[in-house]
Each structure stands twice: as structure tokens, then as C-alpha cells.
TIZABA-114752 format. One line per 10 residues: number of its first residue (from 1); for each residue x, y, z of N, C-alpha, C. Coordinates in steps of 0.2 Angstrom, whole numbers. Each point is the difference from the previous one (the first is absolute). Example, Ala and Ser with C-alpha at 12.3 -4.5 7.8 and 13.67 -1.06 7.14 Angstrom:
1> 66/-28/39/-4/6/0/4/6/0 | -2/5/-4/4/6/1/-4/5/3 .
***
This chain:
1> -88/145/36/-5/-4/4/3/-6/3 | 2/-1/6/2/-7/2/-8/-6/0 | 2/-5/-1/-6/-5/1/3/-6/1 | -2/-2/7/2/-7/1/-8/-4/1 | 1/-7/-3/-7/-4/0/3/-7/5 | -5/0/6/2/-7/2/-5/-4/-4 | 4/-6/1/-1/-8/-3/1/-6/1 | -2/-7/-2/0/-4/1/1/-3/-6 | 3/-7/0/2/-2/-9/-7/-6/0 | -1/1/4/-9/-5/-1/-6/4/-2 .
11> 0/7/1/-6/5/-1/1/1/-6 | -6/-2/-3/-2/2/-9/-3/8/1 | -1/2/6/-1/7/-5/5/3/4 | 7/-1/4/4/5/-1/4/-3/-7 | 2/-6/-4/1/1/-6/-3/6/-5 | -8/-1/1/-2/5/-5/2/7/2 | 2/4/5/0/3/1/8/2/-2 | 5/-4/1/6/2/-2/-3/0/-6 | -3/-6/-5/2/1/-7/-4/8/-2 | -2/3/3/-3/6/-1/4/4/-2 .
21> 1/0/6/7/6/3/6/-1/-7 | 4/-5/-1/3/-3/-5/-1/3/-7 | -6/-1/0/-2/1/-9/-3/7/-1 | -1/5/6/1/6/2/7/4/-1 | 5/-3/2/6/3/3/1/1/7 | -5/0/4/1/0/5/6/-2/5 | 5/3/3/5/-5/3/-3/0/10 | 1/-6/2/-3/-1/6/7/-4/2 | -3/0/8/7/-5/3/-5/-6/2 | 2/-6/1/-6/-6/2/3/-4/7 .
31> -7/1/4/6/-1/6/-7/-6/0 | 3/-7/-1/-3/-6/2/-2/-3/10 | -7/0/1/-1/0/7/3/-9/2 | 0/-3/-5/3/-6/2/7/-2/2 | 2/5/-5/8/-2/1/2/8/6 | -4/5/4/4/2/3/-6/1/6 | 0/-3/5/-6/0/6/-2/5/3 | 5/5/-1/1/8/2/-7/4/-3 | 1/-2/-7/-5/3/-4/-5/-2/1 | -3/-7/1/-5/-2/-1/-6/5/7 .
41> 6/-1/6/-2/5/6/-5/6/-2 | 7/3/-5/-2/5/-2/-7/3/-3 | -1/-6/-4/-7/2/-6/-4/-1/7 | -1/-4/4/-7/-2/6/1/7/3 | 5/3/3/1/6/4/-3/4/-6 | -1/-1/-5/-1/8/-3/-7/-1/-4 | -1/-5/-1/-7/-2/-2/-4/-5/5 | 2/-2/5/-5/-3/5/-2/-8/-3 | 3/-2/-6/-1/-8/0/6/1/-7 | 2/-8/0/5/-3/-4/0/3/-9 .
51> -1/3/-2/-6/2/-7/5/3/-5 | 3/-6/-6/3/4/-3/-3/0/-8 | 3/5/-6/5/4/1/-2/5/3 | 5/3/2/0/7/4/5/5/-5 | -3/4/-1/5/6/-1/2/6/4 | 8/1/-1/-1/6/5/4/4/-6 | -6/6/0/3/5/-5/0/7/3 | 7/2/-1/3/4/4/-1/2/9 | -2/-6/1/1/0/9/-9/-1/0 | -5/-2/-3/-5/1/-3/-3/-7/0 .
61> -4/-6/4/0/-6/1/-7/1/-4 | -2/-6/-6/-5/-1/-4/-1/-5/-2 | -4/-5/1/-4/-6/-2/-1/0/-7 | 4/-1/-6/-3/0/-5/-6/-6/-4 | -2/-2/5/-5/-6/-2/-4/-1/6 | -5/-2/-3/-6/-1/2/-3/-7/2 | 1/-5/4/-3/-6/-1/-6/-4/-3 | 2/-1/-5/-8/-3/-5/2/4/-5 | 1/5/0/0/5/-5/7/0/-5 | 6/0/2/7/-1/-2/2/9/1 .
71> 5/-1/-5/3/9/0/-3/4/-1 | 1/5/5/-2/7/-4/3/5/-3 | -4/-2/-6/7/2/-5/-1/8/0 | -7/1/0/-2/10/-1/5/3/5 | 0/-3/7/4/3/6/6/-2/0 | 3/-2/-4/9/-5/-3/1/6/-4 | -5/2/-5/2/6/-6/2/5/4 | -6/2/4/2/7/4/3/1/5 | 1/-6/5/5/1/6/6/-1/-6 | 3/-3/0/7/1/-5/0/3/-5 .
81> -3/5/-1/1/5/-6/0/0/-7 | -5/-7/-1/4/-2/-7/-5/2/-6 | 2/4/-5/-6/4/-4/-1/-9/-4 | -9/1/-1/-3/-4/-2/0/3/-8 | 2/-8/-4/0/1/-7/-8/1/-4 .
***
């Protein structure tokens, strides 16, 4: 499974989302919308506003969060495969 998360190093729930991912095993590649302008494009062209984190799981673009609400963690288990303990 390839999984890359866009980010920002100001955004608390793309932290919580890597540390998800981390304390899962998950490996992702982190592609920061600040440090690369290209990307930041990218998230508005594929999601229609600024909104991060984004996941793209296997060519597969996913909002893991909800505003108000924070991660979702049920759809974090099941989109990334991760048997729940």
C-alpha cells in the first residue's frame, strides 16, 4: 500500500494523523503544502479548497478528519488496513 499524507507543520490534526499512522506502523511519505507550492495546488485541485490532512492511499484521496469532530479513526482503521486490537 503506498500512502502519502499532505501537511502542514501548524496543522494539529495532520500531527494526529501521522502520529496514528506511526504508532500503527504505518509508512507514508509527507509531502508539506508549505514548503512545496506545487502541492498545496494540488490538494485545492483535488479537493476544491485548502483542507488538510489529506491522504492519498494508493492513488485514493481521503479527508481523514472532520472539522469539529477531529480524526476518523474507524475510517483511518479501515482505509489503511489496520486490524483493530
Amino acid at each position: 500500500m503506498k500512502v502519502q499524507v499532505y501537511t502542514a507543520a501548524w496543522c494539529r490534526d495532520c500531527r494526529a494523523a501521522k502520529q496514528f499512522m506511526d504508532s500503527h506502523g504505518v509508512p507514508y511519505t509527507e509531502i508539506n503544502i508549505d514548503a512545496d507550492p506545487a502541492a498545496s495546488d494540488e490538494v485545492i485541485r483535488r479537493t476544491g479548497k485548502r483542507a488538510i490532512p489529506q491522504l492519498v492511499i494508493d492513488g485514493e484521496w481521503f479527508q481523514p478528519y472532520r472539522p469539529g469532530c477531529g480524526l476518523l479513526y474507524d475510517e483511518l482503521f479501515d482505509r489503511l488496513r489496520i486490524p483493530r486490537r
